[in-house]
N, C-alpha and C positions, 0 to 999 in steps of 0.2 A: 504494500500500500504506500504509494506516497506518501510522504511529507507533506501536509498543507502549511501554508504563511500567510501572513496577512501581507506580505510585502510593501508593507511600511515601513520606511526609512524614520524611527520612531524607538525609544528602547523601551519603553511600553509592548508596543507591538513585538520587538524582537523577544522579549520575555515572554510574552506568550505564545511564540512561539515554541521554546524550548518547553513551560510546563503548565502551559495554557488547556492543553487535552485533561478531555475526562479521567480523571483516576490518578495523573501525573501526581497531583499535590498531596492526596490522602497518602499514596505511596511514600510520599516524603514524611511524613504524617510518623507512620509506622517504622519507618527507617531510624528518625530521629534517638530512637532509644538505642540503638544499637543494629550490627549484624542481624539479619533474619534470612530464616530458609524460604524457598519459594512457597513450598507446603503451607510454613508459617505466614507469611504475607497474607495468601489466599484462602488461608480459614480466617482471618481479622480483615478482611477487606468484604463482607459479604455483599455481594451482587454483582462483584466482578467475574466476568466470568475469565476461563484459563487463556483462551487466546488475546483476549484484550490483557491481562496482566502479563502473561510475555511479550507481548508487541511493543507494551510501556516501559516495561523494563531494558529490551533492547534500544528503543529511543533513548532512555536515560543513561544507559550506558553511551551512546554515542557521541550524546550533549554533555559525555564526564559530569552527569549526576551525580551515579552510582558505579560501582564496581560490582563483580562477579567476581568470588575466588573460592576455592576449594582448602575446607579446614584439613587438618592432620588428623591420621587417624587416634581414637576408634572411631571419630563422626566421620570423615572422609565425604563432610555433601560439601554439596556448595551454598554460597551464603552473599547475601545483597549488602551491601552495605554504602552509606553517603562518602561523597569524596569532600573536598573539602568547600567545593562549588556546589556540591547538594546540601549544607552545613549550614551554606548560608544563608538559605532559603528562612530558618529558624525564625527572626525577627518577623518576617512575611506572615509567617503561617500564626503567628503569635497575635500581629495585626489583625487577620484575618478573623483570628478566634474572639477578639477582643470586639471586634464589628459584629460577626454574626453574633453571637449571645442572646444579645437582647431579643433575635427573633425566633429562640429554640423553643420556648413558651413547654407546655409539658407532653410528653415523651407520646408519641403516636403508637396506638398497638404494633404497626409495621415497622419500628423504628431499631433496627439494630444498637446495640449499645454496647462499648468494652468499657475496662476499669480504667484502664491508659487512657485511654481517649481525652478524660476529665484533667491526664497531667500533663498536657500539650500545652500549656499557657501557664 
């Protein structure tokens, strides 16, 4: 799939380009604590489905979000983790949390919810 841009000479625009896509930011979201396995990602991301979170992930590796490395054994998987350009996304996401709040009002039956979640800000 292509790349879409807004191709706007604009660094607004060039930012969202890099993590303007669906799921981009949540992924950061979950990152921010540390290393996570893909498995891990995708049972704390629920509604993404597996092709859209590898497709994000491969983006994000490209745009040096994130890395892919493989731990030592006995775990021997591989594991996502932010680079130092995905790191810095933190104050954003903080911003973000700080803006939406006031419109989370109380919890929808269909509203997934983690414990972390609450420790992003």
């Amino acid at each position: 799939m292509p790349r879409r841009s807004y191709d706007q000479y604009c660094p607004i625009a060039r930012a969202l380009d890099v993590v303007g896509e669906r799921w981009t930011l949540l992924i950061v979201r979950e990152l921010l604590a540390g290393p996570r396995r893909y498995t891990d990602l995708h049972a704390d991301l629920p509604g993404v489905s597996t092709d859209v979170l590898a497709n994000r992930l491969k983006e994000m590796e490209r745009e040096a979000l994130v890395t892919r490395r493989r731990l030592p054994p006995p775990g021997a998987a591989y594991v996502y983790e932010l680079t130092d350009r995905g790191r810095e996304l933190l104050p954003i996401l903080d911003a973000l949390a700080v803006w939406g709040g006031p419109a989370l009002g109380e919890p929808r039956p269909t509203d997934a919810l983690r414990e972390h979640w609450s420790a992003t800000v």
